[in-house]
C-alpha positions as CSV (number, residue, x, y, z in Angstrom):
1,X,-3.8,14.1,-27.5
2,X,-1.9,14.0,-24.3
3,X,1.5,14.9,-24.0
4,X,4.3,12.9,-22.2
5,X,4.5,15.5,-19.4
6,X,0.9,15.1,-18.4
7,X,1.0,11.1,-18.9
8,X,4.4,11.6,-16.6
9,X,2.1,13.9,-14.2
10,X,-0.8,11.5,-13.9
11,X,1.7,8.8,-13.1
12,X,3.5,10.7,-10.1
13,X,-0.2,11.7,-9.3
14,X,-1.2,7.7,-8.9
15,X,2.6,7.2,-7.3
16,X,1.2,9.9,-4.5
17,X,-2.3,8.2,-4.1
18,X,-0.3,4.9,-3.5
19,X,1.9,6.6,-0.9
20,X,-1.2,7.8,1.2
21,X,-3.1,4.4,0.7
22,X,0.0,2.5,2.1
23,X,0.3,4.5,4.9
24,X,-3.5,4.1,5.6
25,X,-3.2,0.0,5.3
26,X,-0.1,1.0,7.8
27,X,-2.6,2.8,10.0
28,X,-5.1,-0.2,10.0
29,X,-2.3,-3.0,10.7
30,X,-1.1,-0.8,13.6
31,X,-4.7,-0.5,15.3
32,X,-4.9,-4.2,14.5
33,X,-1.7,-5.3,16.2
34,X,-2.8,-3.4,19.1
35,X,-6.1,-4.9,19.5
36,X,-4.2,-8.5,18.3
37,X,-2.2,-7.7,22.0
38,X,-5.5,-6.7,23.8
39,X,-7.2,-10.0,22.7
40,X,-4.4,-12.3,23.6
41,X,-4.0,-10.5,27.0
42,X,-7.1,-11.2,27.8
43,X,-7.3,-14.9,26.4
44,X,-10.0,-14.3,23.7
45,X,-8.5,-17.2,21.4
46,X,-11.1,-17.3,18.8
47,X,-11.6,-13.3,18.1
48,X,-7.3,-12.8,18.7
49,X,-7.1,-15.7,15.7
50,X,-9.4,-13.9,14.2
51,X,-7.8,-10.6,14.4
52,X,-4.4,-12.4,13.6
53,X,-5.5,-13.2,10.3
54,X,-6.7,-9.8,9.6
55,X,-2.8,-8.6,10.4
56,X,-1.7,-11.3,8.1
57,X,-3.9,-10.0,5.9
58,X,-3.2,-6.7,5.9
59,X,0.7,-7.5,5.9
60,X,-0.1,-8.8,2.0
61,X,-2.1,-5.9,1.2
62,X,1.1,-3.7,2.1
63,X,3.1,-5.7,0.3
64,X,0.8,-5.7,-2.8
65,X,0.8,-1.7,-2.9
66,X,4.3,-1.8,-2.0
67,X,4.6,-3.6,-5.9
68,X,1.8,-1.5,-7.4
69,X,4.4,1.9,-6.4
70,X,7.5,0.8,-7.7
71,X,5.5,-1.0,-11.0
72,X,4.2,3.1,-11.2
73,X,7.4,4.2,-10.7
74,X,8.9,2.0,-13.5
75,X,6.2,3.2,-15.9
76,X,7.3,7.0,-14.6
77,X,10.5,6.1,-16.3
78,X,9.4,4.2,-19.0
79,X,7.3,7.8,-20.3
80,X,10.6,9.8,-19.1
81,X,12.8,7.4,-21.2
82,X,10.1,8.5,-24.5
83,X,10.5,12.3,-23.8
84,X,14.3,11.8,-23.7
85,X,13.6,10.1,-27.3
């Protein structure tokens, strides 16, 4: 059976593999705004549309693992709160 402190370590672990996915969807939106500006400076309308809704996109992804850290970070209390008890 698995003890709170190692459900609390496997928590912070997911917490941390959270923290480097949203800074890779970070990464990706950046590289995308910049191509977003290369398209529109060169009038490519239907790839910088395109490309527009890939930001979009990638805005809700960052806002979905944004949720998905501080739902693990409630449940890192949560398992806290039982060891206290």
């Amino acid at each position: 059976m698995a003890s709170i402190d190692e459900v609390i370590a496997s928590i912070s672990a997911n917490a941390e593999a959270v923290n480097e996915i949203q800074g890779q969807v970070e990464g990706s939106k950046a590289m995308t705004e910049e191509t977003l500006g290369q398209l529109q400076a060169l009038n490519v309308e239907g790839a910088a549309a395109a490309i527009g809704a890939c930001k979009d996109q990638l805005e809700e992804c960052s806002a979905l693992v944004a949720a998905l850290h501080n739902k693990l970070n409630e449940a890192m209390s949560t398992a806290a709160a039982a060891k206290q008890s």
